[in-house]
C-alpha positions, 0 to 999 in steps of 0.5 A: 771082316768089315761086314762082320763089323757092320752087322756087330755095330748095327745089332749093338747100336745101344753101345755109344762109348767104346774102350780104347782096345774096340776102337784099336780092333775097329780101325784094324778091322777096317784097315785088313778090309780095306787093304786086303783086296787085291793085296798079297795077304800077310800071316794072321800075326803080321798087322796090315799097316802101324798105327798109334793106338790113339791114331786107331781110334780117331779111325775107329771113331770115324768108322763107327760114325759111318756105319750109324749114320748109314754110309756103310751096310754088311753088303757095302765094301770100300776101296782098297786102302792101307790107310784107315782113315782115308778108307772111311772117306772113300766110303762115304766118296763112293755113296756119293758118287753112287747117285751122282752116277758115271761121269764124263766131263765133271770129276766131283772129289769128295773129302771127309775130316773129323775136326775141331768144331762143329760149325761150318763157318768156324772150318777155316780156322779149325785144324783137322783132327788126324794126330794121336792126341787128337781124338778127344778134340773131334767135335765135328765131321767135315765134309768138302767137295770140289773138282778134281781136274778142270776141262774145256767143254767146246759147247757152242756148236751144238747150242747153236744147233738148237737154237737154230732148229727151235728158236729159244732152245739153245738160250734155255738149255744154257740157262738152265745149266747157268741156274743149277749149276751156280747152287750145286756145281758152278761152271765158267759160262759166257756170262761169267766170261763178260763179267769177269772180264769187266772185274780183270780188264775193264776196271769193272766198266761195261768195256774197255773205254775208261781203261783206255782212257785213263792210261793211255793220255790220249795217244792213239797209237799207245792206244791201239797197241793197248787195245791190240793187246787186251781182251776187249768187249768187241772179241767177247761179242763175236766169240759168244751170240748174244743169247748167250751173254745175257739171260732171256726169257727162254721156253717153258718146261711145258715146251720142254716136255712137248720137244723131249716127246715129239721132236723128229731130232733125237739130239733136240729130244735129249736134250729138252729131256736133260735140260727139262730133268735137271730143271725139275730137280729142287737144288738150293745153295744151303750147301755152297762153300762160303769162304773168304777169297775168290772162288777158283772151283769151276766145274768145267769152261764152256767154250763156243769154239776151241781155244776161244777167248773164254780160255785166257780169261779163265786163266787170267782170272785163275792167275789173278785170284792165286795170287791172293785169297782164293778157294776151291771148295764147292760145297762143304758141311759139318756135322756133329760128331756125337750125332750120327743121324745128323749124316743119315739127314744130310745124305736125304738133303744132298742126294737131290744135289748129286743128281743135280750134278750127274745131269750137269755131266750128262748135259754137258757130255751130250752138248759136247758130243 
């Protein structure tokens, strides 16, 4: 059935405006094709799911946008679903993740919305378009992708490995996942450790000196209970080597390419190989979610032994910006909704990032074995 509709839409691309009933028999199509697979199938007279008529066409709309701007082929079937417009997000959700490739440490989750704007900057005061009434007020398609379930990734023993076969490796591999995840897939790092730990602790000082100072009078005993209590500069400096907590110079891709060849260590070959690949790879920040608050959408928390102090200040930092405006958006665009091409270009632009974020995961995945 849906790929009747593909082939219908892409043989009759001139027809831009669509009546009331195509765009009800659009979303149905899409609806029985969506949510026929693997389900017990009703008599021909019996409809999959209920709509409001203008319900249908909202996800009719957003079904033909699909299918013009090149998300959806005849060859290409999404996931089952009874309900069509989160059918039409799982079909642009599969594409992406087709080039972002299996994952093991990241669980990107893509969304997709028609809105009221066409402006990204516009999105937090814009109200999704999903009501009845509402199809006439589609101005833009929004799409949002963030992290779906956040993990610990104990990394150190194996940076420390490389570090200590080739000296400088360990350092570059680090900064290299430092540099392109902050553009395409932001992780809680060492360094992200030490600064945050200033901005939650340390009253935004380079260790706990003032805050001490400043709250417990001068009273040695209140002030070691404080100390006792708190993470401090000290715990941060044994718990990461000092590569790790501020950037060095590191080794050239050249050298990277040289380790990925003929290095006598398959684990240093792979990964110089990963680390070199996803420094290569052209990413930019053109996509990165800028909303007011504090950003909460770690990708994953990197940390040098199990259950280090990089898990409590994660989760004191989690705590804190909960507790006020925060975000987990990573990424976000809005596209034209009376121009399909626009997400043809887009899909160019963000599939450098995806694969960004598919050897973010294998790096990761690897360092983590």
């Amino acid at each position: 059935m849906l790929a009747a509709l593909c082939q219908h839409l892409q043989q009759h691309p001139s027809q831009s405006r669509r009546s009331a009933p195509h765009d009800r028999a659009l979303a149905m199509a899409a609806t029985h094709a969506l949510a026929s697979a693997g389900q017990p199938t009703l008599a021909d007279g019996i409809p999959a799911s209920i709509m409001p008529a203008a319900g249908q066409r909202v996800a009719g709309m957003l079904a033909r946008y699909l299918v013009r701007g090149g998300a959806v082929t005849e060859r290409s079937f999404p996931q089952a679903s009874t309900d069509p417009l989160q059918a039409c997000g799982a079909v642009l959700s599969a594409w992406l993740h087709r080039h972002i490739g299996e994952t093991r440490c990241l669980s990107p989750v893509f969304s997709l919305q028609p809105v009221e704007t066409c402006k990204v900057d516009e999105i937090e005061e814009s109200q999704a378009v999903q009501q009845p009434s509402d199809v006439d007020r589609v101005r833009g398609m929004h799409i949002a992708w963030r992290e779906g379930s956040v993990h610990r990734w104990t990394v150190g023993p194996r940076l420390d490995r490389l570090e200590a076969v080739v000296p400088g490796l360990g350092a570059t591999v680090l900064c290299v996942l430092e540099d392109k995840s902050w553009a395409v897939y932001p992780l809680f790092t060492p360094s992200i450790v030490l600064d945050e730990a200033s901005h939650l602790y340390w009253l935004g000082e380079p260790d706990e000196t003032e805050y001490l100072d400043e709250h417990c009078d001068g009273d040695p005993k209140a002030r070691d209970a404080m100390q006792a209590e708190m993470v401090t500069r000290a715990e941060i400096e044994a718990a990461f080597p000092a590569w790790a907590l501020r950037r060095t110079a590191g080794l050239s891709q050249r050298r990277l390419h040289i380790l990925s060849e003929h290095h006598d260590d398959a684990f240093v070959r792979r990964a110089a190989a990963l680390a070199l690949a996803l420094a290569r790879t052209p990413v930019s920040g053109d996509f990165t979610a800028r909303r007011e608050g504090l950003f909460t959408g770690f990708g994953a928390v990197l940390c040098w032994a199990d259950d280090d102090v990089a898990v409590r200040v994660s989760d004191d930092y989690a705590d804190y910006a909960w507790q006020a405006d925060s975000f987990d958006e990573i990424g976000e665009v809005v596209l034209p909704a009376d121009h399909p091409p626009a997400l043809r270009q887009w899909m160019r632009m963000i599939t450098p990032h995806l694969r960004a974020i598919g050897l973010i995961d294998r790096l990761l995945a690897h360092l983590s074995e």
